[in-house]
MARFIBA-981135 format. One record per residue (C-alpha): x, y, z; residue in three letters. Coordinates in steps of 0.05 Angstrom, whole numbers, plus 32768, in hexadecimal, padded with zeros to 4 digits. Example, Ala and Ser with C-alpha at 12.3 -4.5 7.8 and 13.67 -1.06 7.14 Angstrom:
<sites>
80F67FA6809CALA
81117FEB808FSER
</sites>
This chain:
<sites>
87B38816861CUNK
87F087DB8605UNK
881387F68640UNK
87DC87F6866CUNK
87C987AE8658UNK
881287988662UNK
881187AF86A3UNK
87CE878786BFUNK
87EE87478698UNK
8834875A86C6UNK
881387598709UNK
87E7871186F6UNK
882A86E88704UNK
881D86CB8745UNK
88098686871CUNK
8846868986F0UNK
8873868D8733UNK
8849865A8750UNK
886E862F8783UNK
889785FD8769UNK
88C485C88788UNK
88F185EC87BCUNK
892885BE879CUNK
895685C7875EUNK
893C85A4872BUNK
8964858286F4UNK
8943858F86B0UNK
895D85698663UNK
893885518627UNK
88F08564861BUNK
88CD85818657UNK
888F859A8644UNK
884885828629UNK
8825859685F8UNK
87DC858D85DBUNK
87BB85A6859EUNK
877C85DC85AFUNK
873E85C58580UNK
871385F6859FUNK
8714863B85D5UNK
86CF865885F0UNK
86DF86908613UNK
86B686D3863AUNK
86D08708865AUNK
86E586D98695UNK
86EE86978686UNK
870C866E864AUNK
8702861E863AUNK
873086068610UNK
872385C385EAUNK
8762859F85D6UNK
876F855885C0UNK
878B853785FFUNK
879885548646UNK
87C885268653UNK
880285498677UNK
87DF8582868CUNK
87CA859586D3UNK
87A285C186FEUNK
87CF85FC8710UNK
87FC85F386DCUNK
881A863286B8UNK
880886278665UNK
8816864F8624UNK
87E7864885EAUNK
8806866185AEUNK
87ED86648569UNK
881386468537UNK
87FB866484FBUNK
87C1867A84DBUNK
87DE86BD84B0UNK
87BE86CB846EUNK
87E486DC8435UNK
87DB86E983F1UNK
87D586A083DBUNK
87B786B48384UNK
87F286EC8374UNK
881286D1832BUNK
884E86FF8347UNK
888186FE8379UNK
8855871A83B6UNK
883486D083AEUNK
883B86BB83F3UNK
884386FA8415UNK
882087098459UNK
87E487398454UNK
87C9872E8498UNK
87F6870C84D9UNK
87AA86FB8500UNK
87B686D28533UNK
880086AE8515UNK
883286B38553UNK
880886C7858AUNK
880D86A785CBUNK
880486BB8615UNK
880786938655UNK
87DB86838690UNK
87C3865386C8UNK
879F861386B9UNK
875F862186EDUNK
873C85E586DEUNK
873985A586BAUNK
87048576869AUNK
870B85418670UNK
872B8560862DUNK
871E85A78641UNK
875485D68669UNK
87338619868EUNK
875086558696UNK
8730868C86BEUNK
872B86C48697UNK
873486D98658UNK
876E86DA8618UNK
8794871D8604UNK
879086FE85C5UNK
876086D98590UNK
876F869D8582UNK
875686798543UNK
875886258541UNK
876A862684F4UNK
87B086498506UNK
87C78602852BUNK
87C086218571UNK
87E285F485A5UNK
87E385F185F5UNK
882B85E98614UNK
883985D9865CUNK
886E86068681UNK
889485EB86B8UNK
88A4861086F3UNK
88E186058716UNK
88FD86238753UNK
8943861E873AUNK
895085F88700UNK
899385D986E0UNK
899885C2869AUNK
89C2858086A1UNK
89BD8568865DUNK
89A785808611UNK
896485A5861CUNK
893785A985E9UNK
88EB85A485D2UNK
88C2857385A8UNK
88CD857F8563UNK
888C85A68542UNK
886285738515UNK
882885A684FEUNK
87F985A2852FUNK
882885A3856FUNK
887285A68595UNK
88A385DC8578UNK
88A4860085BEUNK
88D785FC85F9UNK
88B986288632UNK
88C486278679UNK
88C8865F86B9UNK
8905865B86F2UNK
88F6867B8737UNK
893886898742UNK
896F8670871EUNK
8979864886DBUNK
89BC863386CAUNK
89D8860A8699UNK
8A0185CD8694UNK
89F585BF864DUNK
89D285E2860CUNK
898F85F58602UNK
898985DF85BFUNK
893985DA858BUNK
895E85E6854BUNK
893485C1851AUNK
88FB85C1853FUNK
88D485FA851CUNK
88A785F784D8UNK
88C485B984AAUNK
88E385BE8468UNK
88BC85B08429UNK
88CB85688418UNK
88AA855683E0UNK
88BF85618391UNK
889585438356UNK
88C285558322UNK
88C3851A82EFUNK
88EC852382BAUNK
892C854E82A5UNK
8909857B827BUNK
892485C38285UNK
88EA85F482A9UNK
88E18622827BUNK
88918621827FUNK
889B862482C9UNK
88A3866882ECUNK
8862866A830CUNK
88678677836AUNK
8837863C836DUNK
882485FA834FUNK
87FF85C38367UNK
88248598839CUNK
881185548376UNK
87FF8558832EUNK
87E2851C8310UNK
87FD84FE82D1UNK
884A84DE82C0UNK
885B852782ABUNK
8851856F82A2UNK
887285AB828CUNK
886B85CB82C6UNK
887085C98311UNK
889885D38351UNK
88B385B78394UNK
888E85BF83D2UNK
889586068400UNK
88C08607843BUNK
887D8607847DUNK
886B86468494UNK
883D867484BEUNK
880286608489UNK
87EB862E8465UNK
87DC8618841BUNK
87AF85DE8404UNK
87DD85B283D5UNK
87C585DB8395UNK
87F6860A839FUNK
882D85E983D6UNK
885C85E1839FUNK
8884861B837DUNK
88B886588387UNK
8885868083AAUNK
8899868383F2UNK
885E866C8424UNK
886A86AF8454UNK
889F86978485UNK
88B186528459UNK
88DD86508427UNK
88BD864883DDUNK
88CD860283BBUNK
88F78603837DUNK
88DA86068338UNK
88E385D382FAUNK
891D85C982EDUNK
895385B68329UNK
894F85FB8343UNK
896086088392UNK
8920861283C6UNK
8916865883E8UNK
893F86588439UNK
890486678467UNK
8904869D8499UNK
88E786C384DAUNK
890B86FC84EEUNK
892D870684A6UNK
892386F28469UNK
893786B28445UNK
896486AA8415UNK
8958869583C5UNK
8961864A83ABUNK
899086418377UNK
897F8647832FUNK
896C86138302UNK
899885E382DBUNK
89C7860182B6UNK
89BA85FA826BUNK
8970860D827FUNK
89648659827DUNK
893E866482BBUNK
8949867A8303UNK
890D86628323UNK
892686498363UNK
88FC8652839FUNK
88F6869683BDUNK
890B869E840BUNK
88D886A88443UNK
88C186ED8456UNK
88D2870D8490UNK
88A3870C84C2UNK
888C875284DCUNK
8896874D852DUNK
889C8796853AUNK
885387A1851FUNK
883A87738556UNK
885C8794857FUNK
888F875F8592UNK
8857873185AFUNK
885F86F48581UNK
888886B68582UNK
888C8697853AUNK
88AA86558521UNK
88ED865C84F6UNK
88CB864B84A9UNK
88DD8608848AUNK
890B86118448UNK
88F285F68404UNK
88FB85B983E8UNK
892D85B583B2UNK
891085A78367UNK
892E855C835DUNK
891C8526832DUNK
895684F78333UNK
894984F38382UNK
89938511838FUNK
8979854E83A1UNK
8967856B83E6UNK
892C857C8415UNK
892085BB8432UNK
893885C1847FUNK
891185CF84C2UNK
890D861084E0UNK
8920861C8522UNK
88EF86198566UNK
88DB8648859DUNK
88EE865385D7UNK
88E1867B8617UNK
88FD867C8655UNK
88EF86978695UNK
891B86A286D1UNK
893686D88702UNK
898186BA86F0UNK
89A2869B86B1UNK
89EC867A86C9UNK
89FD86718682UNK
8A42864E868EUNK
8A5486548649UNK
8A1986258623UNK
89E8863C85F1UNK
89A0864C85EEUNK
8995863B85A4UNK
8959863B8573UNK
898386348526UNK
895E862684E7UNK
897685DF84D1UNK
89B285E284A2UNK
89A985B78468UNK
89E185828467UNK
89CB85528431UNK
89EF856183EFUNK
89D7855D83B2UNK
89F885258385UNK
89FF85098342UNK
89DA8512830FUNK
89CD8567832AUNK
898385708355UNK
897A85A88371UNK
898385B483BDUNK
895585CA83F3UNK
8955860E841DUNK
896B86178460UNK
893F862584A3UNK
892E866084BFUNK
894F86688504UNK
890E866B853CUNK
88F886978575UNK
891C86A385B9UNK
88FB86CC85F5UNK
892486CF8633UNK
890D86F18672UNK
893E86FC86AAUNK
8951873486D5UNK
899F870C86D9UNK
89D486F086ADUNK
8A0D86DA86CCUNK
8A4C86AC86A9UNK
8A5586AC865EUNK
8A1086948639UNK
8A05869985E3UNK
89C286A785C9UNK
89B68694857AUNK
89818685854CUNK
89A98686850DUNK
8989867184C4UNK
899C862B84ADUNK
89CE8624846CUNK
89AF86178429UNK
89B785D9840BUNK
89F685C983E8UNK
8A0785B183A0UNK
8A37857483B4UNK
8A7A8562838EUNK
8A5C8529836CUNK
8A248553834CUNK
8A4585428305UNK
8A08855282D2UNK
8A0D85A282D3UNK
89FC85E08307UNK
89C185D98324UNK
89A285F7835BUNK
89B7860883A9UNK
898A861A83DDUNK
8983865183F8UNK
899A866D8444UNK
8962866F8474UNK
895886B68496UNK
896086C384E5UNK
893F86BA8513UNK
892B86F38555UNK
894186F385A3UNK
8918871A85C5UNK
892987318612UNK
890787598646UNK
8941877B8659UNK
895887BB863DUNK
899787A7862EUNK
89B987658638UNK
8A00875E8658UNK
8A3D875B863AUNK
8A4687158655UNK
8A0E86FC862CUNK
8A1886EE85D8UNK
89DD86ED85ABUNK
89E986D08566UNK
89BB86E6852CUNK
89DD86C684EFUNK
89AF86C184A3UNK
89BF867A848CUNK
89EE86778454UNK
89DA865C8408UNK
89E9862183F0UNK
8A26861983B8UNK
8A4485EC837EUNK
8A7785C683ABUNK
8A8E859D835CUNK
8AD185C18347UNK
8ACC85A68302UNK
8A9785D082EFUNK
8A86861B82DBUNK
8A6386288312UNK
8A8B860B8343UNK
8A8C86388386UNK
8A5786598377UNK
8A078662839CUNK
89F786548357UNK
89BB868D8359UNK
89AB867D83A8UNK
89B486B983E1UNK
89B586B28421UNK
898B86C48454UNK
898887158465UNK
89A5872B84A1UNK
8987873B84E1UNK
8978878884F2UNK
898D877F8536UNK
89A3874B8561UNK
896987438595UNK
8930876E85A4UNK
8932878E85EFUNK
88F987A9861CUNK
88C8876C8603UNK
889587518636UNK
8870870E8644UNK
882B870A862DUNK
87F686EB8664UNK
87AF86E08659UNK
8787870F868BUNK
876B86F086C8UNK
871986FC86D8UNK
8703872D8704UNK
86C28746870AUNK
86A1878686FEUNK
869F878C8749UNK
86CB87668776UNK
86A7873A87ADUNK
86C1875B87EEUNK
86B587408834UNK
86CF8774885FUNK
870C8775888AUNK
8728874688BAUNK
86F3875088F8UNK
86EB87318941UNK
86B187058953UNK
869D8712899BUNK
868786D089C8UNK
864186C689B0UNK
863D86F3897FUNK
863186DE8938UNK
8648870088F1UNK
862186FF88B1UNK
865587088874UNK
863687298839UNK
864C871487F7UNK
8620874987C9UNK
85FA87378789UNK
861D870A8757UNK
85FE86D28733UNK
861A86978758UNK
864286888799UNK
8674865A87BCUNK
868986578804UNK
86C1863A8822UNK
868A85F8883AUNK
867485FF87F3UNK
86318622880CUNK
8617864887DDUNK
85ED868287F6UNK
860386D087F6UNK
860686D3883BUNK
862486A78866UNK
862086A488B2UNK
865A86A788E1UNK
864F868D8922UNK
869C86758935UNK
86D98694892CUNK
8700867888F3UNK
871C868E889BUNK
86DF8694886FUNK
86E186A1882DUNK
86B086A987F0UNK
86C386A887A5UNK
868486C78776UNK
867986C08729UNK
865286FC8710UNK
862086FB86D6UNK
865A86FB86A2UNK
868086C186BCUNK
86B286DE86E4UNK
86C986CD872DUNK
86E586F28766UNK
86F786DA87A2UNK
86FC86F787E6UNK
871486DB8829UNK
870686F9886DUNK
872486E488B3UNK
86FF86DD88F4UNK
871E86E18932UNK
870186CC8972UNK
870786F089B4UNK
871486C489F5UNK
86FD86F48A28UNK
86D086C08A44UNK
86CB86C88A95UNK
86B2869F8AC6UNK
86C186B28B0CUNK
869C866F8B2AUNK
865C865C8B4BUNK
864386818B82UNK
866D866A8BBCUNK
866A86608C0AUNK
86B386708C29UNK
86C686668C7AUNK
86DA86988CA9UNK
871B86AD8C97UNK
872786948C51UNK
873686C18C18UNK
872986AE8BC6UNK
874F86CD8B8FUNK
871D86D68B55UNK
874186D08B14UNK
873286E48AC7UNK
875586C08A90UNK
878D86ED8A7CUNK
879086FF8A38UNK
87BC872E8A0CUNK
87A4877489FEUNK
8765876C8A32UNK
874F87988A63UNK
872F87828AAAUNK
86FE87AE8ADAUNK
86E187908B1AUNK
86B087AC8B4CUNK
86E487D68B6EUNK
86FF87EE8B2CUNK
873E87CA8B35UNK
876087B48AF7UNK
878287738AFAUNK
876E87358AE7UNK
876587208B2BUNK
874187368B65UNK
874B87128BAEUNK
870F870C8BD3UNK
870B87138C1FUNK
86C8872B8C31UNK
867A87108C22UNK
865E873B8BECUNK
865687398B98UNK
869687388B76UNK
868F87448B2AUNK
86C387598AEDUNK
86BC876F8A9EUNK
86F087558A6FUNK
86F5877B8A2FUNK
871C876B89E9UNK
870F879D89B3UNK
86C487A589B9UNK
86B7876089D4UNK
86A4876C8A23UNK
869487298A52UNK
8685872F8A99UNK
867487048AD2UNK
865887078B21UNK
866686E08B51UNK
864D86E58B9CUNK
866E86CA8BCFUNK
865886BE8C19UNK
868086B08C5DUNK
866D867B8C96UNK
8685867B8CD3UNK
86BC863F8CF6UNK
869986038D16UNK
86AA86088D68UNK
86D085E28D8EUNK
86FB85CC8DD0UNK
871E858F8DE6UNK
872D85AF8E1DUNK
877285BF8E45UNK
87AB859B8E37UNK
87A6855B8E77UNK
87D485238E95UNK
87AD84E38EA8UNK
87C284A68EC3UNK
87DA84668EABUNK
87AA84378E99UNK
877A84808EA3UNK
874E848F8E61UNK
871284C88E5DUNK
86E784D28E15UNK
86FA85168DF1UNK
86B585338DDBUNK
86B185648D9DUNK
867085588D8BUNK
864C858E8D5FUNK
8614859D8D39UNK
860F85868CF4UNK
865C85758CF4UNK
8688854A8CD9UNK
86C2852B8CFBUNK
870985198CF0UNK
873785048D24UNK
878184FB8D21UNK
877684AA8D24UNK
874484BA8CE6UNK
870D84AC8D15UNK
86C984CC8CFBUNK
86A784CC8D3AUNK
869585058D71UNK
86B784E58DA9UNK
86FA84BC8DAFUNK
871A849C8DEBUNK
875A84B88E06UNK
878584888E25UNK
87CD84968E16UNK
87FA84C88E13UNK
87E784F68DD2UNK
87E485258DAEUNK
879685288DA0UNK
877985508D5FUNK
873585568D46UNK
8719857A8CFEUNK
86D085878D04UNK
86B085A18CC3UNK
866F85C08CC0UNK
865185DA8C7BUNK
869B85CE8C66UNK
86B985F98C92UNK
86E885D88CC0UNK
870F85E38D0BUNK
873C85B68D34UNK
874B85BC8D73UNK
878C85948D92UNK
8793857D8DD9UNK
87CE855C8DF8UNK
87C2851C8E22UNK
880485038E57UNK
880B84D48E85UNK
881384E88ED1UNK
885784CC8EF5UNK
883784CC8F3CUNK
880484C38F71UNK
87D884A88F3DUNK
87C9846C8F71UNK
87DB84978FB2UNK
881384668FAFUNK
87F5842E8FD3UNK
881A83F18FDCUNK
881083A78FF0UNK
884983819001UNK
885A833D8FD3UNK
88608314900EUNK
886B83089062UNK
886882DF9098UNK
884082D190CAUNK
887082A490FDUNK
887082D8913DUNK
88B482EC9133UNK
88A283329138UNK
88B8833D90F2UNK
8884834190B6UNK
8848831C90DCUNK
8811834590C5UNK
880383599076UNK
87E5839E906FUNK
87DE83D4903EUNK
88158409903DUNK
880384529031UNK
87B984519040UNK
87B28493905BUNK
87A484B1901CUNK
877084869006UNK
872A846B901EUNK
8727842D9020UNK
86E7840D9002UNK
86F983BF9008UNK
87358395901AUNK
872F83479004UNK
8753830B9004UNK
875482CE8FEAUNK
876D828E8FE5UNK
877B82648FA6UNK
8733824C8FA2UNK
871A828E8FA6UNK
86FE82928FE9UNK
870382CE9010UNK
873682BE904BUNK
8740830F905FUNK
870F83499055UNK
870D83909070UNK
86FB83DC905EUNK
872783EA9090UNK
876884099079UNK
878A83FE90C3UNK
877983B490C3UNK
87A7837A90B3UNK
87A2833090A6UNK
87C9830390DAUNK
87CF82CC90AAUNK
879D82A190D0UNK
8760828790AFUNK
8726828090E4UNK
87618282911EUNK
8787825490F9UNK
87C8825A90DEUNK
87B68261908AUNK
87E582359068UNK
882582499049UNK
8819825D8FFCUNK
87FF828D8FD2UNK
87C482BF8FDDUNK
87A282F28FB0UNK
878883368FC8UNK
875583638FA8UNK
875783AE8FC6UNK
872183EA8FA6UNK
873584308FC3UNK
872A84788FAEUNK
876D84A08FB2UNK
875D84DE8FD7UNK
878D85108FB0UNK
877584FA8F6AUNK
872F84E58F7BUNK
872F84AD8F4FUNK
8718846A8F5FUNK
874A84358F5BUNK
874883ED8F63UNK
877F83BA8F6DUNK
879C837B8F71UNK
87D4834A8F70UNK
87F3830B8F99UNK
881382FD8FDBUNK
884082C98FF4UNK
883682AA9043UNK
887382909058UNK
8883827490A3UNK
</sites>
């Protein structure tokens, strides 16, 4: 069933992986948030978590929540086993999801924990980044833990993570016990008890303690003080200048130092206990345990130290380039002085995950216990107590083996010794141990832990992807569930489809959960329109056309096939498109009219100054002529080439005629000569009209320069004499007027012109 449940909590990674900034991103310092969790209401498929600010925390955001502590131990034994875990409940447990929602104070997640949580055991909400590729530039670490939050470094790579510098939250674990009440230099005698009130009242007792090393539970201040460890802290050294206990996680912490010498006891505090991983099946991340304070009355003792942080990385590469990923227990520098106090106990080292498929370059992996507190060369007064080395702390991979390229450090933190040659003791733990060895280095095969997204009962399904013919509508059938939400935010089970388009639905069902389905419509464009009904002339032709479109078929009338058909006939013309099982069609008829008639008639010569009306006057028509006259008729009267375009019922016909000019006998070339003379010489005495065989002869006048008729025939054969009533006309100029009809053309001309008399 564990396997199984790993397995769904494998595949729910898509928000883990979400997308983050295609960029490398350079990370340093303190890069995550975190927020203490004062309450968690949770169903099978969704969770509300209540925590004290939201400040730093977003919608889509990858989170841990992680239980601090909470473990109950056997807080009334008179023995050794004081302090001892009897129950882990919820102390280390963590798993990571996807922030779904947030309002005000409270974060959502949708669906439900792995694990119970309980608000008591400090639980605590940490933001994850989520890089793409991520470089660590400078010292990388996490804020330090304060008992409520901080103590955790977490963060996922895409790709690759390489460093540049250390990855360094030694320290940053469960504190050191840093309180002693010891008020006199009485030896301790009466005081071998695992637990004493924290703050006695009163200028002095006989008995008493200095505060535990912080672990994975917690005491009121009734019984915070004395050897007995507190689980994984370190237990506070007894009355009188004895050493406090190192404080542990993976391993056990080591002893404090006994108590002054001259005194006859060896109360100092007893290391942290081992905390039992393997029983949880690898699935916790616990705080390195805070050492115990040293027993000191002459303030020249020493505090117990910090235990190391967590941390837990993500990536699909580590480029370790030599650096360290690093979570020690706090070694405990200050030495104790002067008149002898006793020193306090080392850190525990903390908790390291690391999940990559890829190590490449050197990279060093520790999470070592911190060194007991020393006995410095100027403690004069006599032996007194050293602390004692915190335990190790665990890596944990989810490889099977790690490369040989890749060193992981497990080191117990050494006691505490007398560093003052000139006495007894000098060189010496003085009673303190160090912290017990790791049983292995790091712990292979070990997988994330991820809350489990909602899904209900039954899954809201909306079918396959599906066409939507033109015209046809789609009604999208959610089911029964007790709410609904579509992509306009309508909220109905069904929902109507009536263009093509992505619809989607998401569902909550009577528990809470929600399921979401999306389904895509695709539209058809087989839409044909083949035109109105249409009129075409005599000898036109139409191509009919349907829109071409990929993966269609076309029939028309005649069971062609194309997408075309050409027209060249009156009759119905009609085709079906079909796409799939979407089928359009459309009819068109089409009819045929006949040409508009007409005749300008035979190509003709006319003669100059000669013009005659071409007539192409019909019904009902329209007229265009190459002049863009619109009338029936025009007036020929040059040489042309003469067009018409008639257009009835929009059918049009030209007809072209070619007008020239004849070169002779347009006049029957009559001629009158310009002058003569009239003086009896024989020579040019009569003026008559040349030619006039050809022609009759309707009138022949003329006249002098006052218009009166001097000369007048209809007789071609006669001539004027140049008299005027038998007298001789004077010399001067005449005008003649002469209207014939020309015999070979028929045509009626008329003429005239001047004449000159001269004697």
């Amino acid at each position: 069933m564990k396997l199984l449940l790993y397995f769904i909590m494998l595949l729910y990674v898509s928000f883990e992986w979400q997308t983050a900034k295609a960029q490398t991103t350079n990370i340093s310092g303190i890069i995550n948030s975190y927020a203490a969790v004062t309450a968690i209401s949770t169903n099978a498929c969704k969770t509300i978590i209540t925590v004290n600010t939201a400040t730093g925390f977003s919608v889509g955001d990858s989170v841990m929540i992680i239980q601090m502590k909470g473990a109950t131990i056997d807080s009334t034994a008179a023995t050794s086993l004081f302090g001892n875990v009897l129950n882990m409940q919820s102390a280390g447990k963590y798993e990571i999801f996807s922030i779904a929602a947030i309002t005000g104070n409270q974060i959502t997640f949708t669906g439900s924990f792995v694990n119970t949580y309980s608000i008591n055991g400090k639980v605590q909400l940490v933001r994850i980044p989520v890089y793409n590729n991520a470089i660590v530039t400078g010292l990388l670490t996490c804020l330090a833990w304060d008992g409520q939050t901080g103590g955790v470094l977490a963060f996922f790579a895409n790709n690759t993570l390489t460093l540049n510098s250390d990855i360094d939250v030694t320290g940053k674990g469960f504190r050191g016990g840093d309180i002693s009440n010891n008020p006199d230099g009485s030896c301790g005698g009466a005081s071998s008890a695992f637990f004493y009130d924290l703050y006695q009242p009163g200028a002095s007792w006989s008995q008493g303690g200095a505060m535990k090393g912080e672990g994975i539970s917690e005491l009121s201040s009734l019984r915070m003080a004395g050897k007995g460890h507190l689980a994984n802290g370190g237990g506070g050294g007894n009355k009188h200048n004895t050493g406090g206990g190192g404080g542990s996680n993976y391993s056990n912490g080591g002893k404090g130092g006994n108590e002054l010498g001259g005194c006859v006891n060896g109360n100092g505090g007893l290391g942290g206990e081992a905390i039992s991983y393997a029983s949880s099946g690898y699935s916790i991340l616990v705080l390195g345990g805070g050492g115990g304070c040293g027993d000191y009355n002459n303030n020249v003792g020493s505090d117990g130290t910090n235990g190391g942080g967590i941390i837990l990385i993500k990536a699909n590469t580590i480029i370790g380039n030599n650096f360290d990923i690093r979570s020690d227990g706090s070694d405990n520098l200050i030495l104790a002085t002067g008149i002898s106090d006793g020193a306090g106990g080392g850190g525990a080292g903390g908790a390291i995950y690391l999940h990559a498929q890829n190590y490449t370059s050197n990279l060093n992996i520790e999470a070592n216990g911190g060194h007991g507190g020393d006995q410095g060369p100027g403690s004069f007064y006599g032996c007194a107590g050293p602390g004692g080395g915190g335990g190790t702390g665990i890596i944990m991979v989810n490889l099977p083996s790690l490369p040989a390229n890749v060193n992981t450090t497990l080191l117990p933190g050494t006691s505490g010794i007398i560093q003052n040659p000139a006495l007894t003791c000098y060189n010496t733990p003085w009673g303190a141990t160090n912290g017990l060895a790791a049983l292995s280095s790091y712990i292979p095969n070990v997988n994330l832990i991820y809350g489990i997204p909602s899904v209900p009962i039954t899954p809201v399904n909306l079918g396959n992807d599906t066409i939507l013919c033109p015209g046809q509508t789609l009604v999208l059938q959610a089911g029964i569930f007790a709410s609904y939400s579509w992509q306009d935010f309508s909220t109905n089970s069904t929902y109507l489809v009536t263009a093509p388009g992505t619809y989607s639905v998401t569902v909550t069902d009577n528990s809470g959960c929600t399921s979401s389905d999306m389904i895509l419509v695709n539209g058809v464009n087989n839409a044909v329109n083949l035109g109105n009904d249409t009129t075409l002339c005599a000898g036109e032709v139409i191509t009919l056309s349907a829109p071409f479109v990929s993966g269609a078929t076309y029939l028309w009338q005649d069971n062609s096939t194309n997408n075309s058909f050409t027209a060249t006939a009156a009759g119905n013309y009609w085709v079906e498109v079909s796409i799939s099982n979407c089928k359009s069609s459309d009819t068109i008829h089409i009819n045929y009219s006949p040409l508009p008639s007409i005749n300008l008639g035979n190509d003709t010569l006319i003669c100059s100054e000669e013009s005659f009306f071409l007539d192409a006057s019909t019904p009902n028509a329209t007229y265009m002529w190459q002049n863009n006259s619109t009338n029936a008729t025009l007036l020929a009267s040059a040489t042309n080439m003469y067009w018409v375009d008639i257009s009835v019922n929009n059918c049009h016909n030209r007809d072209t005629i070619f007008v020239g000019l004849k070169d002779s006998n347009c006049y029957c070339n009559l001629f009158i000569p310009n002058a003569f003379s009239p003086n009896n010489d024989l020579k040019n005495d009569e003026l008559k009209i040349i030619n006039a065989v050809e022609i009759d002869l309707e009138y022949f006048a003329i006249y002098n320069r006052y218009g009166q008729i001097i000369f007048e025939t209809n007789n071609v054969n006669e001539k004027w004499n140049g008299k005027i009533k038998n007298k001789d006309a004077d010399v001067g100029t005449y005008f003649y007027q002469i209207k014939y009809t020309c015999k070979i053309t028929g045509r009626e001309n008329f003429l005239k012109g001047d004449i000159t008399l001269i004697r």
